[in-house]
C-alpha positions in Angstrom: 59.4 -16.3 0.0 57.4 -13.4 0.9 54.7 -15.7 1.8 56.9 -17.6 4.2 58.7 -14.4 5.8 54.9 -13.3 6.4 54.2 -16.6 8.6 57.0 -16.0 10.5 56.5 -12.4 11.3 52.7 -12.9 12.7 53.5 -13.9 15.5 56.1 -11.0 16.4 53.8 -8.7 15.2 50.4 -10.4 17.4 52.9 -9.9 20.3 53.8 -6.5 19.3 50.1 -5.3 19.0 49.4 -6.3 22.5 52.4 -5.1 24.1 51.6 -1.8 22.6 47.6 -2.2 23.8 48.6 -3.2 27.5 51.7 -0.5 27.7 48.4 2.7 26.4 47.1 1.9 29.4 50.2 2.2 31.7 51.8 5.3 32.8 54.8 5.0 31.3 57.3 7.3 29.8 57.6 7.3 26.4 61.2 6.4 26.4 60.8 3.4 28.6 57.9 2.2 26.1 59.9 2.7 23.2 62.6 0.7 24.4 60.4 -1.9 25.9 59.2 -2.4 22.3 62.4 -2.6 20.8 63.9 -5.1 22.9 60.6 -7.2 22.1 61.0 -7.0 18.5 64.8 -7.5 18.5 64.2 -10.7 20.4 61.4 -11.5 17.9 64.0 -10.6 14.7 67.0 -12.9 16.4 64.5 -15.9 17.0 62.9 -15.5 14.0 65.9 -15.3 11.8 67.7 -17.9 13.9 65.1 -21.0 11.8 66.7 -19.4 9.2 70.2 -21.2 10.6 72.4 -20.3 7.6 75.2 -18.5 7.3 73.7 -15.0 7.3 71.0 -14.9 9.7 73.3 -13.0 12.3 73.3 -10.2 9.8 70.4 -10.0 8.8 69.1 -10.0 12.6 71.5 -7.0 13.1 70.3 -5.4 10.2 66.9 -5.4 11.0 67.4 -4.6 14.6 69.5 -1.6 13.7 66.9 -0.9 11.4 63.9 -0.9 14.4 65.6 1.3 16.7 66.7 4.3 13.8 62.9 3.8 13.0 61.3 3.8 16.2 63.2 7.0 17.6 62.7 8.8 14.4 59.0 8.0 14.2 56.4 9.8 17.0 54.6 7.3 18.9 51.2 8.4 20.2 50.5 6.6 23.4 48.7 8.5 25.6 45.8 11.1 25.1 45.2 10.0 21.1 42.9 12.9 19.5 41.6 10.5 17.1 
């Protein structure tokens, strides 16, 4: 099972990495970044858990979406001038 939740993740997550590498470069508010991400993995968690096609895969998509935006606002993201 986790194997199989993996597989279907990847792709999201590709996706999600190069969002994020295309939207360091931008000047963007942080806001409008964070919310461009989270409306790309909400879409990602709804199609993903849509192949799922049972009778839960509405809640779960909520869940996990709910989940991604407490996250993503309570987490610091560091865009722009990284001191790495």
């Amino acid at each position: 099972m986790a194997i199989i939740g993996l597989v279907f993740s990847l792709p999201t997550y590709f996706l999600y990495i190069f969002i994020t590498t295309v939207l360091k470069n931008k000047n963007i508010k942080i806001v409008h970044e964070k919310t461009i991400l989270i409306i790309f993995v909400m879409s990602g968690v709804f199609i993903t858990t849509a192949f799922i096609n049972g009778t839960v895969w509405f809640d779960l998509a909520i869940s996990y979406s709910l989940s991604t935006i407490i996250a993503t606002f309570f987490f610091t993201m560091y865009f722009k001038n990284d001191k790495g």
